[in-house]
C-alpha positions as protocol buffer text, in pm:
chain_id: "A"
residue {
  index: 1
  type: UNK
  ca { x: 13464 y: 9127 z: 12702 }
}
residue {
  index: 2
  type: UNK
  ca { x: 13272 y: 8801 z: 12625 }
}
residue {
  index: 3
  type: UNK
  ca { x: 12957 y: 8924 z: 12855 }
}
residue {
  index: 4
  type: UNK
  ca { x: 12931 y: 9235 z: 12614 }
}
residue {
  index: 5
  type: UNK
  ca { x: 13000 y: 9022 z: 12306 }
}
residue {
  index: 6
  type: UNK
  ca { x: 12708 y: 8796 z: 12481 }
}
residue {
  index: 7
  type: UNK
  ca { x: 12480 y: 9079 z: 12505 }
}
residue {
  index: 8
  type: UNK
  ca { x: 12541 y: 9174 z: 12185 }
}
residue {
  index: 9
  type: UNK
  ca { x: 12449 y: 8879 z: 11975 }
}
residue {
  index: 10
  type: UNK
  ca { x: 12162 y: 8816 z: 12192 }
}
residue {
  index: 11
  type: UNK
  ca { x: 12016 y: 9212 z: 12144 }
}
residue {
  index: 12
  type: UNK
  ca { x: 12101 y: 9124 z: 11762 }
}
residue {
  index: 13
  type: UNK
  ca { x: 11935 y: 8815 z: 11742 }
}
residue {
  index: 14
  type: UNK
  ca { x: 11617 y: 8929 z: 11923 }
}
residue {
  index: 15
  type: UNK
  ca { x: 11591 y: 9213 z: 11652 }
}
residue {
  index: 16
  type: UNK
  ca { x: 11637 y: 8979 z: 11345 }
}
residue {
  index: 17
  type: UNK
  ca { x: 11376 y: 8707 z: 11529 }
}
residue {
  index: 18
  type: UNK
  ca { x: 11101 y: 8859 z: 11735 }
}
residue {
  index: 19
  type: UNK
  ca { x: 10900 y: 8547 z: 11762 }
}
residue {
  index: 20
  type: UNK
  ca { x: 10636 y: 8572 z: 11966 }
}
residue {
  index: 21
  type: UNK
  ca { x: 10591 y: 8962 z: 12006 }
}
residue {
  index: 22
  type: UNK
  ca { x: 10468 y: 8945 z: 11594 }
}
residue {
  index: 23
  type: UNK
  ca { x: 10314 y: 8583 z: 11630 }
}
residue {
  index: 24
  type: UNK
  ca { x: 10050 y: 8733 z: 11906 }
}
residue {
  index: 25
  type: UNK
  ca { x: 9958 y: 9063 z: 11692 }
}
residue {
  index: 26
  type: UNK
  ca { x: 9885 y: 8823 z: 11388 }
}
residue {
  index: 27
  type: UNK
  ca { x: 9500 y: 8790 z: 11392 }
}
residue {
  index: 28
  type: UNK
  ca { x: 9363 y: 8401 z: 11314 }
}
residue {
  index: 29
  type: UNK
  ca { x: 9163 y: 8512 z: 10988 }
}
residue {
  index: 30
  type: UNK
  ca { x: 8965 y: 8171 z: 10958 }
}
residue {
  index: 31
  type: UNK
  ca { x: 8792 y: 8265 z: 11291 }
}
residue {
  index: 32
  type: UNK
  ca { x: 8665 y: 8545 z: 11163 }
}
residue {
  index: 33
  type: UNK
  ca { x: 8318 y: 8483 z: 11002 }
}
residue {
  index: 34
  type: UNK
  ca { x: 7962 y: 8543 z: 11127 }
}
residue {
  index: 35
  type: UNK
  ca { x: 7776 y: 8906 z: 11161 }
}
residue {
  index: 36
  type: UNK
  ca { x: 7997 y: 9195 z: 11048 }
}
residue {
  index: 37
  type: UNK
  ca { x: 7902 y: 9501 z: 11054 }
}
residue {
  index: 38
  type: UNK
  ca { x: 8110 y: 9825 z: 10868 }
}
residue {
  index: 39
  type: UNK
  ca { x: 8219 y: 10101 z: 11131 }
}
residue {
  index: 40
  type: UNK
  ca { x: 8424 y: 10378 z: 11083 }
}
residue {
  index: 41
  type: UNK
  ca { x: 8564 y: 10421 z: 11397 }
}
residue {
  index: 42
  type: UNK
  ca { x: 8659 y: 10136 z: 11674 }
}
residue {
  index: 43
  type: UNK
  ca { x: 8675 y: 9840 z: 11467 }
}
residue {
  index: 44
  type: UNK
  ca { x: 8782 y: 9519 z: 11590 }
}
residue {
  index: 45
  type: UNK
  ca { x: 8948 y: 9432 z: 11266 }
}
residue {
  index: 46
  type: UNK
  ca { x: 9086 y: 9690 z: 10994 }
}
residue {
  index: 47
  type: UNK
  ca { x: 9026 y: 9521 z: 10669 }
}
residue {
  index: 48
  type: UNK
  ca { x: 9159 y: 9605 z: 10301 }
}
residue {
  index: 49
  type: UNK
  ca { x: 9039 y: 9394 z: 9963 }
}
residue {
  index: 50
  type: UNK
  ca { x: 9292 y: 9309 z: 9730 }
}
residue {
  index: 51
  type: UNK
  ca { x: 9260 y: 9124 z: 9407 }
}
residue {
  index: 52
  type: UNK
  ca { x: 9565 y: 8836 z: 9456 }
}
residue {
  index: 53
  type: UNK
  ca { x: 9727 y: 8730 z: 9775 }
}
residue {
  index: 54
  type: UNK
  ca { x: 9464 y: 8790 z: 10014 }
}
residue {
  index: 55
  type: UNK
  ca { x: 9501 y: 8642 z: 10392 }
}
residue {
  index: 56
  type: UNK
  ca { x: 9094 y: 8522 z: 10371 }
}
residue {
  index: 57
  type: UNK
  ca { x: 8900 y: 8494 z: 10076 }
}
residue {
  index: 58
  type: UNK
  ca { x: 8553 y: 8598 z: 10195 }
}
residue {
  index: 59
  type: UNK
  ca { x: 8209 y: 8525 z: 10019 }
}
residue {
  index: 60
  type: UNK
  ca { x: 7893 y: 8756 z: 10072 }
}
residue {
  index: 61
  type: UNK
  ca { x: 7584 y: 8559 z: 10211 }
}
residue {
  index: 62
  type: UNK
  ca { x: 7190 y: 8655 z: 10328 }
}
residue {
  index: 63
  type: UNK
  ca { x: 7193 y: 8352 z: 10610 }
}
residue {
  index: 64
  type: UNK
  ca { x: 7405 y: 8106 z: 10745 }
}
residue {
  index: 65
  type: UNK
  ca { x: 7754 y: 8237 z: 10825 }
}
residue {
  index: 66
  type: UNK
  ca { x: 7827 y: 7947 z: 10965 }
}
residue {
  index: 67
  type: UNK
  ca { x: 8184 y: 7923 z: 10839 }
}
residue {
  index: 68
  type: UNK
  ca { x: 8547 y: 8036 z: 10773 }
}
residue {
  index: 69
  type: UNK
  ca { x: 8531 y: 8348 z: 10498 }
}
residue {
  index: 70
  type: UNK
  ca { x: 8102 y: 8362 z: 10509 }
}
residue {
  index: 71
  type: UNK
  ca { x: 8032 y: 8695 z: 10618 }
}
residue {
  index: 72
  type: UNK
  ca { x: 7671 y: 8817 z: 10680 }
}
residue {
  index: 73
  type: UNK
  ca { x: 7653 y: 9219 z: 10674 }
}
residue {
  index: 74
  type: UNK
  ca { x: 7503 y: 9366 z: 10953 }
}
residue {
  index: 75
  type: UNK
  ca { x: 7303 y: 9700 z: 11106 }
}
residue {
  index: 76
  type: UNK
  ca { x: 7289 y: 9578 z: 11436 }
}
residue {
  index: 77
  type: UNK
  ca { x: 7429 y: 9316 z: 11672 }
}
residue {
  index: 78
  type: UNK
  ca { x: 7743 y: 9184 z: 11503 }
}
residue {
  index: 79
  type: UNK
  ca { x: 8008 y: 8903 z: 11592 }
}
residue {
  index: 80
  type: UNK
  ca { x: 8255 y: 9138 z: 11436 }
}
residue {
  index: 81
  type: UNK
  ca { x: 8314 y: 9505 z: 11358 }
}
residue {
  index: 82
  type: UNK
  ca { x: 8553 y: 9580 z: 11078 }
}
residue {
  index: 83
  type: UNK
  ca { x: 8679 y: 9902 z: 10897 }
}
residue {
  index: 84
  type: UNK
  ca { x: 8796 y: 9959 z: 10562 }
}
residue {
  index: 85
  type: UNK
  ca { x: 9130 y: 10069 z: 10498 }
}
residue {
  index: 86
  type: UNK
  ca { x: 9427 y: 10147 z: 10253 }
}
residue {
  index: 87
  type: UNK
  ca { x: 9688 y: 10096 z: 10462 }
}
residue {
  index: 88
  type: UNK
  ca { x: 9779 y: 9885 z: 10756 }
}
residue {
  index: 89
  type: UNK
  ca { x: 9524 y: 9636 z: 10756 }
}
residue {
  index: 90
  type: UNK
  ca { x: 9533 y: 9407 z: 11043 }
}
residue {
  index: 91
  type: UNK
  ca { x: 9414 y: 9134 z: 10741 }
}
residue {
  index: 92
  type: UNK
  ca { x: 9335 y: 9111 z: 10379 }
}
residue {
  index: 93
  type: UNK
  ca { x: 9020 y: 8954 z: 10195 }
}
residue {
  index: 94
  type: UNK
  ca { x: 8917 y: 8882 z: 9851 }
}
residue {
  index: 95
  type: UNK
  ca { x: 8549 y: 8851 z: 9784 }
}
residue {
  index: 96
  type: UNK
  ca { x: 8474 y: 8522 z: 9619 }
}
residue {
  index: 97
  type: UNK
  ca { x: 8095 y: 8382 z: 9476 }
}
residue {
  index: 98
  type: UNK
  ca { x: 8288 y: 8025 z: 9590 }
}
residue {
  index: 99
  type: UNK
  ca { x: 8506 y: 7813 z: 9789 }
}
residue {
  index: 100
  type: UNK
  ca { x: 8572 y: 8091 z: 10060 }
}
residue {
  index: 101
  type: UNK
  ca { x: 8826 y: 8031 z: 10363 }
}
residue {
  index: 102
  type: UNK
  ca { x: 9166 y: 8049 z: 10371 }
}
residue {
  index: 103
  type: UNK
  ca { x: 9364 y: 8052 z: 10037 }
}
């Protein structure tokens, strides 16, 4: 009786903290800056834009992407390919003309 009530309260607990299983799907947004380039099919990132809340707030530039949230856009050659989506974005931005990085 106690091994089942063990088994129990450990299965439960697992499902109510999965720790690391969601901590190593969560992508480190403030690594992601350099050469992106838009795909529409295998991206390494899927990426929506929101107006509030966003996990990186990102700022357009012609040279130097030499930082968190500076993104450079791309034809050819990028440090990153990311799609646009609606719905289960592996991050969220918000363009910015300053101060970009994490919120």
């Amino acid at each position: 009786m106690m091994d089942r009530r063990r088994f129990l309260i450990v299965g439960f607990a697992a499902l109510l903290f999965p720790g690391k299983a969601l901590a190593s799907t969560k992508v480190d947004v403030a690594r992601v800056y350099g050469k992106i380039q838009i795909v529409q099919a295998f991206p390494d990132f899927k990426v929506k834009v929101v107006t509030s809340f966003p996990d990186l707030k990102v700022q357009k530039v012609t040279s130097f992407p030499d930082g968190p949230g500076k993104w450079q856009f791309v034809d050819s050659f990028p440090d990153f390919k990311i799609q646009w989506v609606d719905s289960f974005p592996d991050f969220t931005i918000q363009w910015v003309d300053s101060f970009p990085g994490l919120p």
